[in-house]
C-alpha positions in Angstrom: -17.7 -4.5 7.4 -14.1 -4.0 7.2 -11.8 -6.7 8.1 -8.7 -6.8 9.7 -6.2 -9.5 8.5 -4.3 -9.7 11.8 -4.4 -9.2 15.3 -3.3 -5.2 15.7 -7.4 -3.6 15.0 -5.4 0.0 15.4 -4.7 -0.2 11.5 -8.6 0.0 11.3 -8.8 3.4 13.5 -8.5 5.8 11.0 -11.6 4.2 9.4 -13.9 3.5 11.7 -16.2 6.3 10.4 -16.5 4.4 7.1 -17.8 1.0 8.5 -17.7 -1.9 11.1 -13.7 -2.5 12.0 -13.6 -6.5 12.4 -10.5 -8.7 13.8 -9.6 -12.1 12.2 -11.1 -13.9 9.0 -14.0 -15.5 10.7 -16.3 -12.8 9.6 -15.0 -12.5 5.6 -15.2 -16.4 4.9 -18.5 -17.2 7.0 -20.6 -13.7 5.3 -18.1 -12.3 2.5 -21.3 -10.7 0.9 -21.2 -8.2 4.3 -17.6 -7.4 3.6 -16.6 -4.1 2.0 -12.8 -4.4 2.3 -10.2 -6.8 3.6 -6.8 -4.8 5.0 -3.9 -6.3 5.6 -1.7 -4.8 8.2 2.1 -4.5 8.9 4.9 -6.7 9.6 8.0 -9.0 8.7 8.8 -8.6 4.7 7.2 -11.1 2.4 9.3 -13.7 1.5 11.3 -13.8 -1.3 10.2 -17.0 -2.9 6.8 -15.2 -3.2 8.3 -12.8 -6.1 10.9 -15.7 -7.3 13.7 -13.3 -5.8 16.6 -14.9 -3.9 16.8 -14.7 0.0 19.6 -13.2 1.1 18.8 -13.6 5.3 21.0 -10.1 6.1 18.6 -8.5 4.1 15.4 -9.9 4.6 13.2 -10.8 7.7 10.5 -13.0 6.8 7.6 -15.1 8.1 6.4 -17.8 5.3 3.7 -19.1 7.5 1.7 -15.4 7.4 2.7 -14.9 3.8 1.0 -18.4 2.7 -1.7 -17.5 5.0 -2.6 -14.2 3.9 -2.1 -15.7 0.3 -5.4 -17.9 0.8 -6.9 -15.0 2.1 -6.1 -13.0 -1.1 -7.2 -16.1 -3.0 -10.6 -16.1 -1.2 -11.3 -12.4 -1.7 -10.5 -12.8 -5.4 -12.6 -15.5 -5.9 -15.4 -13.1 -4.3 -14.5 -10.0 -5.6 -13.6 -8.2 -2.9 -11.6 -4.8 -2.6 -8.2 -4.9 -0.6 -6.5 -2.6 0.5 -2.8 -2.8 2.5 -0.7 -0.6 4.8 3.4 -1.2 4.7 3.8 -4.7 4.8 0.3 -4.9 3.2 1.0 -2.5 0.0 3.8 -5.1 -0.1 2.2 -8.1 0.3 -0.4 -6.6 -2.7 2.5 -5.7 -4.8 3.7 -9.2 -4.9 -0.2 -10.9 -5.2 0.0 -8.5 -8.9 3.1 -9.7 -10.2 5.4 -7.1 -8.5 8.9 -7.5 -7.3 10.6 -5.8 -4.0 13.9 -3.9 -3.5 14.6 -5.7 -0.1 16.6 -2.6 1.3 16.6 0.8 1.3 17.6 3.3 4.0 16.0 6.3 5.8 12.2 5.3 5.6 11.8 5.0 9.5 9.9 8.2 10.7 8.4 11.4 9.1 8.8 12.6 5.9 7.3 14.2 3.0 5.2 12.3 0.0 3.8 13.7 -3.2 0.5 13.1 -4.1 0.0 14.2 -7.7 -3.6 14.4 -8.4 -4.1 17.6 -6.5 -0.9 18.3 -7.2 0.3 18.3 -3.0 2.8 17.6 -0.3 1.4 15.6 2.6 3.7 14.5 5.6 3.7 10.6 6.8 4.7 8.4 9.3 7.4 5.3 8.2 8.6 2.2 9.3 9.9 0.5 6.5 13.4 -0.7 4.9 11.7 -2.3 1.9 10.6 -0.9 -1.3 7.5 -1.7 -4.0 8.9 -2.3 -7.9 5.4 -2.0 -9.4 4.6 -4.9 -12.1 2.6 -3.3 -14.8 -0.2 -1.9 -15.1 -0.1 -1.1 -11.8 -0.4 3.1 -10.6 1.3 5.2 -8.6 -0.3 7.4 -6.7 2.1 8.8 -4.0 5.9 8.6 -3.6 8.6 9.7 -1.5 9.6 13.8 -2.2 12.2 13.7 -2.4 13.6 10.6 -2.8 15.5 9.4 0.6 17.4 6.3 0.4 20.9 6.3 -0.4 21.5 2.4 -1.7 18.8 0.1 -3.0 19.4 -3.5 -3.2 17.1 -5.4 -5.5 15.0 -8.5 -5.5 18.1 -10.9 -6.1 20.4 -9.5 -3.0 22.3 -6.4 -5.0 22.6 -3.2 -5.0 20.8 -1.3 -8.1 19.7 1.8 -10.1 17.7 4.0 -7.6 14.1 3.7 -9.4 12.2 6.8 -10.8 9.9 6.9 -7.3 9.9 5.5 -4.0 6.5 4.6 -4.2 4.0 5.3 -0.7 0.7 4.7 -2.1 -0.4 2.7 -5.7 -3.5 1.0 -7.2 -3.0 -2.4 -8.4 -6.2 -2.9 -10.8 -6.0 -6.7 -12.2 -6.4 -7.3 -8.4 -9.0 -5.1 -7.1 -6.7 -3.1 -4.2 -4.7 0.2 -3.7 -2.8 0.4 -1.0 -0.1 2.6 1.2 3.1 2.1 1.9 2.8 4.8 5.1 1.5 4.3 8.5 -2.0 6.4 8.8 -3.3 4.6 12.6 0.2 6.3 13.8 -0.5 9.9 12.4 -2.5 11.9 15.2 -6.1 12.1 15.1 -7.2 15.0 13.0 -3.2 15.2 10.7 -4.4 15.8 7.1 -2.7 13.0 5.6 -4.6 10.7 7.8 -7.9 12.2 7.1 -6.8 11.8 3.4 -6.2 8.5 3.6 -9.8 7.6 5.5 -11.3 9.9 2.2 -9.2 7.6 0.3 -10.2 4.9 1.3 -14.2 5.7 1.7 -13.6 6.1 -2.3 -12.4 3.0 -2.8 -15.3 1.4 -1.4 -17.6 3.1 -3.1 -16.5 3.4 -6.7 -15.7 1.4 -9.4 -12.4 0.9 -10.1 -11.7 3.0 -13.4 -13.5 6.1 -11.1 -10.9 5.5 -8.7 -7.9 5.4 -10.8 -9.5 8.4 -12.6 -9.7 10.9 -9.7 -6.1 9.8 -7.7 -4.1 9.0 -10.3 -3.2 12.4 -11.4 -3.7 11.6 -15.0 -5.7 14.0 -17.6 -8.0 12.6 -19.7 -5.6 12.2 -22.4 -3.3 10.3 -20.3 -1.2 12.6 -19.5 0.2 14.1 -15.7 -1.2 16.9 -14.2 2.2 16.7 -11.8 3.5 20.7 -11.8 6.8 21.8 -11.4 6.6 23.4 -7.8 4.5 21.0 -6.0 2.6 22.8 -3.0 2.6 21.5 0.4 -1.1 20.8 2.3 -1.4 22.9 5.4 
């Protein structure tokens, strides 16, 4: 059973192959042994308390009340070990839960684009609708980011503008909290697009393995730690 941590159950289409797409958090806290993922969805941008950034309100728009919400939700499915996964708001959301921060604006993010996926060395095209960006806390991994780069200004977690970062992250695994997540919008790509039949193989891995299995075959590291990231990436048909 997966659950749905809000109202819109069209973040759960892409999956519905994988298992039994639930509504609400009735279901994970009365039988969280039934549960195989918890997936939180899209929306306003987490507040800045939540990272200790400051809250400049031209930058930000928040909603407290969900983010202390879906934080007792994340504090339930830790205390019974249960994957999580999120999608934009929700990679987010995770990113903060690990000890991430967020730069609360960037530009050109709302639409199609290209993303690089380096552990089969491709280009796959998403779907956007975000102004905020992940700054992954450590020992966190990318596994997808923005090619190339888009935004033109990046204003960090205190309200100014900074350094653009190395990637502008669009999917990463965040292993001291059991999740992965993407900062892309799968449920919009059409049925049958390859990055959304990507992202339901994704995530059917996640489910199934163990975490260091995971991290092993989307990470696009070697065995020696290494990149396997080549020079001319190719793009998937």
């Amino acid at each position: 059973m997966i659950i749905i941590v809000g109202r819109d159950k069209s973040y759960g289409d892409p999956l519905k192959h994988i298992d039994k797409i639930v509504s609400g958090v009735k279901k994970l806290v009365n039988n969280p042994e039934k549960v195989s993922l918890v997936l939180f969805t899209g929306g306003a941008d987490v507040h800045p308390s939540f990272y200790h950034g400051d809250d400049p309100r031209c930058v930000c728009g928040t909603y407290i009340e969900r983010d202390e919400f879906e934080k007792k939700v994340f504090e339930f499915c830790r205390k019974h070990n249960i994957k999580m996964t999120g999608v934009c708001r929700g990679i987010q959301f995770l990113n903060v839960m690990a000890g991430g921060k967020m730069y609360q604006h960037i530009t050109h993010h709302i639409g199609v684009h290209d993303a690089y996926f380096p552990y089969d060395n491709s280009i796959r095209v998403v779907s956007s609708t975000h102004h905020q960006l992940v700054s992954l806390p450590s020992g966190s991994i990318p596994i997808a980011w923005s090619h190339p780069s888009r935004s033109d200004i990046y204003v960090g977690p205190y309200g100014k503008e900074e350094e653009p970062p190395e990637h502008e992250i669009e999917a990463a695994i965040f292993p001291n909290i059991n999740a992965m997540g993407v900062q892309y919008h799968p449920e919009m790509l059409r049925i049958g697009d390859p990055c959304r039949i990507h992202y339901a193989d994704m995530i059917s891995d996640f489910i199934k393995m163990e975490m260091k299995e995971f991290i092993t075959k989307y990470s696009g590291r070697t065995t020696h730690g290494g990149s396997r990231e080549a020079r001319y990436p190719r793009r998937e048909a």
